[in-house]
Structure formats: C-alpha cells, structure tokens
C-alpha positions as CSV (number, residue, x, y, z in Angstrom):
1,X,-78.0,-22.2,135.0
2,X,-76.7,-25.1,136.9
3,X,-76.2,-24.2,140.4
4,X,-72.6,-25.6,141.6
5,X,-72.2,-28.3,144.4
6,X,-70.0,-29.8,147.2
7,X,-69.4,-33.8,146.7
8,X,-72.7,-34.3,148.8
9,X,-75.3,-31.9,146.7
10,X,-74.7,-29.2,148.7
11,X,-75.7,-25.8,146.5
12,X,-72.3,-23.7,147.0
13,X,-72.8,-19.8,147.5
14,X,-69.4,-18.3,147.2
15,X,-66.7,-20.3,145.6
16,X,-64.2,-17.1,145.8
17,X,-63.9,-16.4,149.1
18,X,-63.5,-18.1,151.8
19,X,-65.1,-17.7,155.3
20,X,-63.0,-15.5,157.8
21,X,-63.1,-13.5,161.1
22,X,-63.6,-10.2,159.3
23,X,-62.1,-9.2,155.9
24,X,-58.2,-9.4,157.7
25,X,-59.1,-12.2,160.1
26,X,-58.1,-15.9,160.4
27,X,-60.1,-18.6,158.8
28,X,-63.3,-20.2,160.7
29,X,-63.0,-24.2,161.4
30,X,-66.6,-23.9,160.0
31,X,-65.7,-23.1,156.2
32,X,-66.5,-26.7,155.9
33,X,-66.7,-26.3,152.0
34,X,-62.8,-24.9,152.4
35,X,-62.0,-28.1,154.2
36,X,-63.5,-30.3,151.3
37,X,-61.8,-28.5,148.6
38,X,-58.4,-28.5,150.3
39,X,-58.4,-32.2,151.7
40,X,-59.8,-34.0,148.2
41,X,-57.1,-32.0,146.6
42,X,-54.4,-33.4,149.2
43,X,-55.8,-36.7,147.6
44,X,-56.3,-36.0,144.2
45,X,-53.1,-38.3,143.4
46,X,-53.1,-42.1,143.9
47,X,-49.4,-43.6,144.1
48,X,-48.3,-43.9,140.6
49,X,-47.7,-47.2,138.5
50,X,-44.3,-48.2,139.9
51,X,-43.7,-49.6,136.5
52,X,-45.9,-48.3,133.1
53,X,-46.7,-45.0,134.7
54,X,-46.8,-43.0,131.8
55,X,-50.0,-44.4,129.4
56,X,-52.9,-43.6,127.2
57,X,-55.8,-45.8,126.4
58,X,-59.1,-45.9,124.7
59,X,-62.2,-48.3,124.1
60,X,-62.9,-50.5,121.4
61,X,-63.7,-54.1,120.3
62,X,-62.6,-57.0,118.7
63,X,-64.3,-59.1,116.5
64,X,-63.1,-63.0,115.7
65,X,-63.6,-64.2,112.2
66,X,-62.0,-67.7,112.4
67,X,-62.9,-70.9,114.2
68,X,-61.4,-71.5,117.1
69,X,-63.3,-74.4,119.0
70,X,-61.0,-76.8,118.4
71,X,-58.4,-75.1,120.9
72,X,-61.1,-73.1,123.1
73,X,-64.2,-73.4,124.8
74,X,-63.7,-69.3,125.4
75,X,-66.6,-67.3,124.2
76,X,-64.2,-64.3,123.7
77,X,-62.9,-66.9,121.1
78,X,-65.7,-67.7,119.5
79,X,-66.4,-67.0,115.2
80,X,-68.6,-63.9,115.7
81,X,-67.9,-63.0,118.8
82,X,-67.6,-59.3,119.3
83,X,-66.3,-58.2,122.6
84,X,-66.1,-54.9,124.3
85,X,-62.5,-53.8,125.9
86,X,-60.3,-51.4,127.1
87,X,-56.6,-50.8,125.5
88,X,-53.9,-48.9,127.9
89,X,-50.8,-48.0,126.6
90,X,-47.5,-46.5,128.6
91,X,-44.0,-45.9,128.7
92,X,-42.7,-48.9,131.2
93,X,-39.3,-46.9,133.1
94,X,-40.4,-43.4,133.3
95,X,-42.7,-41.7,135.8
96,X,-46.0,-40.2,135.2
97,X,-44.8,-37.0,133.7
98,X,-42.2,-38.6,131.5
99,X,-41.8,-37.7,127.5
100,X,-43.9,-40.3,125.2
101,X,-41.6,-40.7,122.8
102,X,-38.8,-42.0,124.8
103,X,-36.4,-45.0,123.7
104,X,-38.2,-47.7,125.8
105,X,-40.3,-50.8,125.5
106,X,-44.1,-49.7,125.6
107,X,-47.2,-51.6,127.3
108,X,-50.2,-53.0,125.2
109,X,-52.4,-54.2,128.4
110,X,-56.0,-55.3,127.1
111,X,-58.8,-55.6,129.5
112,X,-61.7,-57.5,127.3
113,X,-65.0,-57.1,129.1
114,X,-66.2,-60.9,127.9
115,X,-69.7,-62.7,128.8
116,X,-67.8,-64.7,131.5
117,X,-65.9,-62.1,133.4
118,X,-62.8,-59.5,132.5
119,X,-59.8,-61.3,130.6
120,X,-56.4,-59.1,131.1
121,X,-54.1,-59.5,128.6
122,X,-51.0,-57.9,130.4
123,X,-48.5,-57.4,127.1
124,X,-45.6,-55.2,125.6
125,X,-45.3,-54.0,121.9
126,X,-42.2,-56.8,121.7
127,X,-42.4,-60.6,121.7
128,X,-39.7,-60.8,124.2
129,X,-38.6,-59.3,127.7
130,X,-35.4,-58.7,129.4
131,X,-35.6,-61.2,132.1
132,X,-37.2,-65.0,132.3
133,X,-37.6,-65.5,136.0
134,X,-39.4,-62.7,138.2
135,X,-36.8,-63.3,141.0
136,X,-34.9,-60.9,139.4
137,X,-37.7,-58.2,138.3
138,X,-36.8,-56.0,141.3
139,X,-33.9,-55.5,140.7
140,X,-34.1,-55.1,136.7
141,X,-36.5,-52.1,137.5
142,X,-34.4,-50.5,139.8
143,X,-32.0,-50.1,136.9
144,X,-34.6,-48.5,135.1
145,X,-35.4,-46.0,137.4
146,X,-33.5,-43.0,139.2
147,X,-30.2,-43.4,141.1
148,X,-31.3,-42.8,144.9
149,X,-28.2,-41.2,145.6
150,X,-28.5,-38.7,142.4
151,X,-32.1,-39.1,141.7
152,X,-30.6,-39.7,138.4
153,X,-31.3,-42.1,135.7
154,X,-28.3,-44.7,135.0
155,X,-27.0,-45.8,131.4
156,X,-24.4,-47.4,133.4
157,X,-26.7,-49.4,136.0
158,X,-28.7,-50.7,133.4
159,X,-26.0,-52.0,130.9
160,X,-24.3,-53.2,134.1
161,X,-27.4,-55.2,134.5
162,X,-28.0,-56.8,131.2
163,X,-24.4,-57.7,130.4
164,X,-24.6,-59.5,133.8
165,X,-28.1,-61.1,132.8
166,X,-27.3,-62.0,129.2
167,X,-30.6,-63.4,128.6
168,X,-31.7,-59.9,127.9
169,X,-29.4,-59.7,124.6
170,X,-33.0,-60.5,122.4
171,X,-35.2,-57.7,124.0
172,X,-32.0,-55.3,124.4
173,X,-31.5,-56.0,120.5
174,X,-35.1,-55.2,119.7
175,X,-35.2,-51.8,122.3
176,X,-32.1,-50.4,120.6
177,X,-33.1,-51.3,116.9
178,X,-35.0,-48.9,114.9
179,X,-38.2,-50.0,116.6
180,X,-37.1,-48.6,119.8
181,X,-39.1,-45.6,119.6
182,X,-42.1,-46.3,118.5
183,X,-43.4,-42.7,116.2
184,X,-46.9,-43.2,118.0
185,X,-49.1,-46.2,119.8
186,X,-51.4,-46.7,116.7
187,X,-48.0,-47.3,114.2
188,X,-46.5,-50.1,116.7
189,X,-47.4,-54.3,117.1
190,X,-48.2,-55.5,120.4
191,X,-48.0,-58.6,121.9
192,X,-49.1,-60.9,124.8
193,X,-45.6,-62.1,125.1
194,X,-46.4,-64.6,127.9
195,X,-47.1,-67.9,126.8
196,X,-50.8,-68.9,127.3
197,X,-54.0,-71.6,127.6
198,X,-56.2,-72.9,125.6
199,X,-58.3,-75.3,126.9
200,X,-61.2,-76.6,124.2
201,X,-64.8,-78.8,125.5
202,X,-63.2,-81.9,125.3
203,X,-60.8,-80.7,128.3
204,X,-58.0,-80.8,126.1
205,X,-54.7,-78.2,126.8
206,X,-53.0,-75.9,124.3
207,X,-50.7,-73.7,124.2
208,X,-50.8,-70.5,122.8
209,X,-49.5,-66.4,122.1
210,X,-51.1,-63.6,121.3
211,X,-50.1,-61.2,118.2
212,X,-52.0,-58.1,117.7
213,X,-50.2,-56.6,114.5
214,X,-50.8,-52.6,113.8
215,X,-52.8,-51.9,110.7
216,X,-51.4,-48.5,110.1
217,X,-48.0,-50.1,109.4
218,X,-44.8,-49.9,111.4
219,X,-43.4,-46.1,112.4
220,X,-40.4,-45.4,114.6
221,X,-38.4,-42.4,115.5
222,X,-35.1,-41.8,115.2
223,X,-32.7,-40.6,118.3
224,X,-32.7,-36.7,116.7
225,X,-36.1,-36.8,115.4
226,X,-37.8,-38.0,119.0
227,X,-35.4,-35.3,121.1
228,X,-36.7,-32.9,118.3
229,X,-40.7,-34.1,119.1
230,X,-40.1,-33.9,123.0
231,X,-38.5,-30.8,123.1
232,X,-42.0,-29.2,121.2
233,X,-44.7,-31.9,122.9
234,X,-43.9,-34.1,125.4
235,X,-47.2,-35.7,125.4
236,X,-47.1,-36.8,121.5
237,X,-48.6,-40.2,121.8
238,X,-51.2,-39.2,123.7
239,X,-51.8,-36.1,121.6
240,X,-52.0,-38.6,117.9
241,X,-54.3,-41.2,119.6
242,X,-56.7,-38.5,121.3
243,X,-56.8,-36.6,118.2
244,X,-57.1,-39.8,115.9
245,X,-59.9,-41.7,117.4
246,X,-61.7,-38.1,118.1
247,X,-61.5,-37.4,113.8
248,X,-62.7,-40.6,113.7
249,X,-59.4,-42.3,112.3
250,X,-60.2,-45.3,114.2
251,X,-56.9,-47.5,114.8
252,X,-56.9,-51.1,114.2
253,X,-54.8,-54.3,114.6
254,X,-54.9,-58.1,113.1
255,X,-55.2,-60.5,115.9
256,X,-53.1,-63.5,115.2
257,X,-52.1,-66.1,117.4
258,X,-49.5,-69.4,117.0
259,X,-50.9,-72.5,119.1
260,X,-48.8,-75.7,120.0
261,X,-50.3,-79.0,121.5
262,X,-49.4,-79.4,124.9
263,X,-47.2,-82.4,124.4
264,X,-45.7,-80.7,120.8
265,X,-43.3,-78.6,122.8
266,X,-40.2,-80.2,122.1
267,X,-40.2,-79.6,118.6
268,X,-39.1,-75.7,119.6
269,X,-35.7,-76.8,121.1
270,X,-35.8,-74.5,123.9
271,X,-38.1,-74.1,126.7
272,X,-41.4,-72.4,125.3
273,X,-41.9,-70.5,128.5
274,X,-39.2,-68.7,128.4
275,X,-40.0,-65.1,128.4
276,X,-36.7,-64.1,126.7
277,X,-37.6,-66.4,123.4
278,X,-39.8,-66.2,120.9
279,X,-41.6,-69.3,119.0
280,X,-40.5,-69.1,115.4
281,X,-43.0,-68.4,112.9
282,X,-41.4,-71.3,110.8
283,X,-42.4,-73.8,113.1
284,X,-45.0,-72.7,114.6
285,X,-47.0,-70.1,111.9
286,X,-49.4,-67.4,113.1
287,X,-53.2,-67.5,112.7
288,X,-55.6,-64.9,111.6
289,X,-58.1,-64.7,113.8
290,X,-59.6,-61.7,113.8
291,X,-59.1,-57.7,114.5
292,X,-59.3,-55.3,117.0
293,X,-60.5,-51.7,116.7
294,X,-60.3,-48.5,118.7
295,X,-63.4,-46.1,118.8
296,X,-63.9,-44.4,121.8
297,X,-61.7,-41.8,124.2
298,X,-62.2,-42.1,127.6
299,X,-63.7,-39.1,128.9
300,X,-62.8,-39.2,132.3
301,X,-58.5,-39.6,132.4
302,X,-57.7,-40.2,135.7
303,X,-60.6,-42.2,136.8
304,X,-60.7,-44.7,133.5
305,X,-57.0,-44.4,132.2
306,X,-55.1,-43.5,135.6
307,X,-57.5,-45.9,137.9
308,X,-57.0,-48.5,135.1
309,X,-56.2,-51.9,136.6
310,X,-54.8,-54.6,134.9
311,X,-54.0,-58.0,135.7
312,X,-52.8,-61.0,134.2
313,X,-54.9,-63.1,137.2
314,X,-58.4,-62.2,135.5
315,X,-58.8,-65.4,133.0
316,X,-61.8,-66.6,131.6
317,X,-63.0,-70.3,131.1
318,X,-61.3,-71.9,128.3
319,X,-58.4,-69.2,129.0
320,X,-55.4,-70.6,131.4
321,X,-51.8,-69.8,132.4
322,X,-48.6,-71.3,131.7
323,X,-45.4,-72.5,133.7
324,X,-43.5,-68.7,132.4
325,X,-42.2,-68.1,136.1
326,X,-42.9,-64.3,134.9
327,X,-46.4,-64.8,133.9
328,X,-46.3,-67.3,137.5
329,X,-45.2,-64.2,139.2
330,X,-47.1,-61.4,138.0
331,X,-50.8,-63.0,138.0
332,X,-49.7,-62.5,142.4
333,X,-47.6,-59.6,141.5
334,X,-50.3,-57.3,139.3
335,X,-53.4,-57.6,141.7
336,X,-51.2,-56.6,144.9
337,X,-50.1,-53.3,143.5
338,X,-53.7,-52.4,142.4
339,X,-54.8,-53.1,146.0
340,X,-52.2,-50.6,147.5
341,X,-52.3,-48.0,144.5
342,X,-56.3,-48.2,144.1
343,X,-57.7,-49.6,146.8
344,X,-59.4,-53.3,148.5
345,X,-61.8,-52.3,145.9
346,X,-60.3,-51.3,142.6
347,X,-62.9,-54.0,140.8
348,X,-65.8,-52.1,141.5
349,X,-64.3,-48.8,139.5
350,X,-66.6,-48.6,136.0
351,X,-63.8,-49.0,133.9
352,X,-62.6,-52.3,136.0
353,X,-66.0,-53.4,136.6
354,X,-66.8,-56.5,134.7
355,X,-69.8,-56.1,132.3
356,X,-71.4,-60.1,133.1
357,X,-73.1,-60.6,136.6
358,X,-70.9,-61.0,139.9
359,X,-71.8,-63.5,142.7
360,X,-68.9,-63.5,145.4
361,X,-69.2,-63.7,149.2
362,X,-65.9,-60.8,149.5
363,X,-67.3,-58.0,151.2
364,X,-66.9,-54.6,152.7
365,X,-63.5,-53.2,152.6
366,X,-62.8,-49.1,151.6
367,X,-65.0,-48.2,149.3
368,X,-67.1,-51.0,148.5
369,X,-70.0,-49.5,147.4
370,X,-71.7,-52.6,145.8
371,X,-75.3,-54.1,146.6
372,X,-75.0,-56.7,148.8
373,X,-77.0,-59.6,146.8
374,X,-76.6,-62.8,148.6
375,X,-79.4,-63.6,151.5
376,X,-79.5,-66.1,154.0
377,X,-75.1,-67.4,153.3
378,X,-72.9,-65.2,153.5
379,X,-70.4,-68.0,152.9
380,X,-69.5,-71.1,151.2
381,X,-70.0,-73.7,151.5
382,X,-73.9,-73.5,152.2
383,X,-77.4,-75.0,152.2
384,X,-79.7,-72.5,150.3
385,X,-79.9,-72.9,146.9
386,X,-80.2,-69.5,146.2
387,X,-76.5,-68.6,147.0
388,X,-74.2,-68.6,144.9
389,X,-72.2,-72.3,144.4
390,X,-68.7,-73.8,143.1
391,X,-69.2,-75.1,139.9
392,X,-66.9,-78.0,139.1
393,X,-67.4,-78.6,135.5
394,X,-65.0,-75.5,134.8
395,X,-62.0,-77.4,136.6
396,X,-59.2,-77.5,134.1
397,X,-57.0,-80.3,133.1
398,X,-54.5,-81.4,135.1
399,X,-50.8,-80.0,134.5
400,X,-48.1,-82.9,134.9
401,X,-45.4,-81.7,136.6
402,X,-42.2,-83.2,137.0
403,X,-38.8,-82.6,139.2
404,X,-37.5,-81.2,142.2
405,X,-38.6,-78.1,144.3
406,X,-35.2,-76.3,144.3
407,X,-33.7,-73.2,142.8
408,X,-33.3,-74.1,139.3
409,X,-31.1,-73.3,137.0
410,X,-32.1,-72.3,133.5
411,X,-33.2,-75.3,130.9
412,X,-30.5,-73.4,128.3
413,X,-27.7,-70.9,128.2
414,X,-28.3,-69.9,125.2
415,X,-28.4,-66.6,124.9
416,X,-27.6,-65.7,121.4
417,X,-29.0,-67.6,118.8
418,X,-32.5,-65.6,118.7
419,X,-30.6,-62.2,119.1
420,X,-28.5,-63.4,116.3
421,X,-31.4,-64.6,114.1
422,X,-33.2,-61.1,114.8
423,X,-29.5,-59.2,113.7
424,X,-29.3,-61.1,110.4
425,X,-33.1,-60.0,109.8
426,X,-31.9,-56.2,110.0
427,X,-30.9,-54.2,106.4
428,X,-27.5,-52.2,106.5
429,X,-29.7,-49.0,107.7
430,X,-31.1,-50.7,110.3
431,X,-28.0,-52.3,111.4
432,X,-26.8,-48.6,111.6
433,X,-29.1,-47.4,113.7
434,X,-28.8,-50.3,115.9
435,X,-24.6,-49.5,116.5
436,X,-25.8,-45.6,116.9
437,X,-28.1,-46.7,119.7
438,X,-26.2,-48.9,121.2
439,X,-23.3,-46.0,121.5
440,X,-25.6,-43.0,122.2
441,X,-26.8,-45.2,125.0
442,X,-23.5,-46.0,126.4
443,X,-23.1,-42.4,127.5
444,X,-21.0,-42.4,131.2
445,X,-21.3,-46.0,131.1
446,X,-17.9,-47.7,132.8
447,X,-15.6,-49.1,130.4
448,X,-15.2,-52.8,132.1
449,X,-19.0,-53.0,131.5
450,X,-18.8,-51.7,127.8
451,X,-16.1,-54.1,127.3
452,X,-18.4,-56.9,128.8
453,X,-21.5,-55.9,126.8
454,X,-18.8,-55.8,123.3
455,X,-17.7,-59.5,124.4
456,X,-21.4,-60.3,124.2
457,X,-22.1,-58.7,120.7
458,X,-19.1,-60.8,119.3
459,X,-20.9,-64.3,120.7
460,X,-23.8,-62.9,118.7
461,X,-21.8,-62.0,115.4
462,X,-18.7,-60.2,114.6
463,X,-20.6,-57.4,112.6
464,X,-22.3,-56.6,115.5
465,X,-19.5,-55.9,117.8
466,X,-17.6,-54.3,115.5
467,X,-20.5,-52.0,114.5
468,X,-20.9,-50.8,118.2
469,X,-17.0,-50.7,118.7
470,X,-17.1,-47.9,115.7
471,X,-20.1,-46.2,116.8
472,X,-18.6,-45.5,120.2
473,X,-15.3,-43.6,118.3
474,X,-17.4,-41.4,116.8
C-alpha cells in the first residue's frame, strides 16, 4: 500500500478528521495538514484566459516532407525534420466553463518544441480576424464578453461593433457561415493567420502563412443540432479528441504554406499584413510541406492544458515576424498575460519548458526552480569564456521602413471585395444557413444597427442583403 502524503512527504495519519479541542471543540492552529489542504485549495485556480479560456490540447509531431532551404535556414523546416509539439485548442469569447460547441471562432495555438528553442504558432481555425490594428482589440473583446451591468452576453454590442468596424465583414462572413460551428476540433482547418518570416542562409527575407488543413474532412454543426449537443454534453470537443487519440484514432492535418518574396508584395493589391485579408490562392498557391499528427493526451489537465502558455514572441532562427500591427501587438501582448495568469516563471512549467539547452542570465523570481548554471558572470557583457555570449551571426536582415510616425490610417477601405469573393464561393444551402445565422444572431439587437449591418450586406451583394432581410421575417 502506498502510504498518503502532504506536498512535503509528510506520511498523513487521518485524512477524515480533523484535529479539535475534544470531539465538540474548535479547531487547533496546529492541524497544520488542515491548513495545507484548505489554502492550496483557495489556490487551486489561476486567473483564466481572458480570451480562449475554454480549450483542449494534446501532443504530437510534425514531420516536413518538402525542401524548404531555399526560404529557411529553420531546422523545424528542414526535409526530415520531425519535431515534437503541443496543440491547444479553445473557444475564444466564452469563459472556462463555456459549451464547446458554441457559434465562435476557435484557437489552433501550436507550441513546437524545435532543436533551437520553442516556436508558438498563435492561430485560429480561419484565415482572417475581425480587426487589423490591436488598438482596437480591447474593445472588440469587450463585445464578446458579458454586459457589466447585466453580466449578460450582447448580440447587440457585438453587431454594434462590427458594423462600426466594417473591416470585420470577411471573418463575420466566415463565423456565421456553415463553418461557424465547427462539429469537433479534429474535423476543422487551422491557420496561422498572421503573416510571417522566412529568412534562408543567404540572409534573404520571405514572407510567408501557415495552413494546417484537417485530414478528417470538414464537419460543422448546425444552430439546432449544436443547442441539441450542448444541452446532453457541454464538453463535446473535449469528449471526441480525448476519446479519439485514447482509441488510437490519431488526428492529422496537411501542413501547407504560400510564400511571397519580400519585394513581390504588390502583386496582391492590398496590404499583405492585413489581418482582415487573406492572400489568394490564385496568386499566391499553397505548398505541401508536410503533416502534422496528434498522439498523445496530456495526462495532467490543469497543469499541461490549463498552465499552457502560448506566445507568438517565441521564434526560432530562420523564423521572423511581420509588420501585422496585430501580430506587432500580441508578440508584447501574449507573454504579459502569461506573466500575471502563471507566474515570472511560466517557461520553466514542463509543458512550456523548451526541450534544447537554456543559457540566460534572468533569474530568481516566484517559482524559479531552475539550476543556476552560469559561474563567475552573472551578466553580459563578460570576460569568461565560459558564460554564455551574444551570437551575431543570427542577426536578421534589415526591414526597410518607410513614412511617418503618426496614427495612420488604413492602406485600403475596402472592405468587401474578399467578403464578396467568399459569398460567391457558397452553394444555395450554404447561403441559407448563412441568412439563418445572420438572423438568429440578431436576436434583441437594435434596429438602427440591423439596418447598418443590412447596408453593409448590400455593398457586398444584393443576394446577401436580401437573404438576411427574409431570414429576419421569419
């Protein structure tokens, strides 16, 4: 038999009752073993994900079967390469206990444990987001969240939202298609969505997106079929990938990616960081470049899925950012809320740990628990060549920039062309669902803003606006 502990080893006796000034008495100060159980369970909860609380997530691997050095120097890149990662996927508006199989965009963030540190790929399960400049993040989220006077969730603070930021007609298009409601994580794309990177050994830039297209094939819900699921399960994505990778139904996805030459932008007509846009496959076509599987649950949740920290900061040589002002914003904005949520020392957990040797001069701080390697510096720069140096052969290429520091405007107003491409993609069913979506959605929503969001659909075709118009008569 194994004989219970405390936290510290200490062999427990009684863990009925505890210890009390006779059998009606109070409690003795003393019951230290009380006092353990009762504090770690008033800390058993870390602050929830502001935004993706909800998720699952499992271990897996990807393997690249195409040659990539021309674009990339990154190992992770490399023909052959097989790297280790972990895959968390969430809900992004509802809290912690929410319903899976909500109508809401869902996050596919990839932490890829590579020979050269931990690359985050910080993606949704669409191309596109709602907004392209993180200046108005805040407040998009708020709309997503609960009413602070009612502690209600708002149809009509989010619609009055997007029809005042029309540059979220694409991802709104996409979250109220059929596709909105993904039937489970394994039967949905994802997507790195930011623009990227690539930098190759002759120091040359490229840009590039990430694809990562499902293998199972494409499954959604409809409204009546996911309020039938969530009334009987409310955990159902969780539940299918659990119970999938554990029968050893392994899920899988094609990794493809579309690459443009840093000076080959123009040829898109738009600017190709903007978050809101997608590149067109017909101009710039997607590579195979490998696959991704899943094949492991964690088996701790709270401390590998829950303590799960992603960000888009954690690049690897060969692997850069972009000028996206949202990508700009959340390699600052990601790191900060693991710090407060998690703790100074998030990186050490296992599952954020990298798996390749660390050599930093950051130290203590709550929790640190790591061996302190360095000897005689405890700094940089220093004179022992034992300590860890900068090494500037990794520098990357310089970025030409160009204009003025000021507030600026968008390159484009266009906010319909892509929404209208996407509608003119969609079959009569689909279209139908769409306008049923639309409507069920516009629930208590004020008319001035219905009429606004109905002025937009026209701009992006007739059909669609008079589609929504007769869904909301029904």
């Amino acid at each position: 038999m194994k004989r219970m502990t405390n936290d510290f080893g200490n062999i427990i006796a009684d863990n009925q009752n505890s210890l009390s000034a006779g059998a009606k008495g109070p409690l003795l100060l003393q019951d230290y073993l009380l006092l353990e159980k009762l504090a770690h369970q008033n800390r058993e909860r870390i602050p929830e994900r502001t935004v993706h609380a909800k998720g699952s997530a499992a271990y897996g691997e990807m393997k690249i079967t195409a040659d990539l050095s021309a674009y990339t120097k990154a190992k992770v890149f490399q023909k052959g390469e097989i790297t280790p990662l972990f895959l968390r996927f969430s809900t992004v508006a509802g809290e912690l206990g929410a319903a899976d199989a909500e109508r809401d965009v869902r996050g596919f963030a990839v932490k890829f444990y590579t020979k050269e540190g931990n690359w985050d790929l910080v993606g949704n399960n669409t191309p596109t987001f709602f907004i392209r400049d993180a200046y108005k993040f805040p407040d998009f989220i708020h709309t997503q969240k609960r009413d602070p006077r009612s502690n209600l969730r708002s149809n009509n603070a989010a619609w009055d939202f997007w029809t005042l930021c029309p540059e979220s007609l694409h991802q709104v298009t996409i979250l109220m298609s059929d596709r909105g409601i993904p039937a489970t994580y394994r039967h949905m794309h994802g997507f790195g969505s930011h623009t990227y990177s690539f930098i190759n050994n002759k120091n040359e830039r490229f840009w590039v997106k990430f694809h990562f297209k499902t293998l199972q094939g494409i499954k959604n819900l409809s409204n009546k079929e996911a309020e039938e699921l969530i009334a009987k399960d409310r955990e159902s994505h969780q539940r299918d990938l659990y119970n999938a990778i554990e029968k050893g139904d392994f899920p899988k996805w094609k990794v493809q990616i579309q690459i443009l030459a840093e000076n080959d932008t123009d040829k898109l007509g738009f600017n190709p960081f903007d978050l809101t846009k997608i590149w067109p496959h017909s101009i710039v076509p997607l590579i195979d470049v490998g696959e991704l599987i899943l094949n492991k649950n964690p088996q701790n949740y709270f401390n590998e899925v829950e303590q799960a920290a992603f960000s888009p900061s954690n690049i690897v040589p060969g692997i850069g950012f972009s000028p996206d002002k949202m990508l700009q914003a959340r390699i600052f904005s990601y790191p900060d809320a693991q710090r407060y949520r998690i703790g100074t020392n998030y990186h050490l957990l296992p599952v954020n740990r990298p798996r390749n040797e660390i050599n930093t001069y950051n130290v203590a701080g709550a929790m640190n628990s790591d061996n302190y390697k360095n000897k005689e510096a405890y700094y940089e720069p220093n004179s022992y060549d034992d300590s860890p140096k900068e090494d500037k052969s990794y520098l990357e290429p310089d970025l030409f920039l160009d204009g003025l520091a000021q507030r600026h405007a968008p390159l484009d107003q266009d906010f319909y062309t892509q929404p209208r491409a996407l509608f003119n993609l969609m079959n009569e069913n689909q279209k139908k669902q769409l306008f049923e979506n639309i409507a069920s959605s516009m629930e208590n929503v004020n008319e001035k803003i219905i009429d606004r969001a109905l002025k937009h659909f026209e701009k992006i075709s007739p059909e669609y606006a008079n589609g929504v118009k007769k869904a909301l008569k029904k």
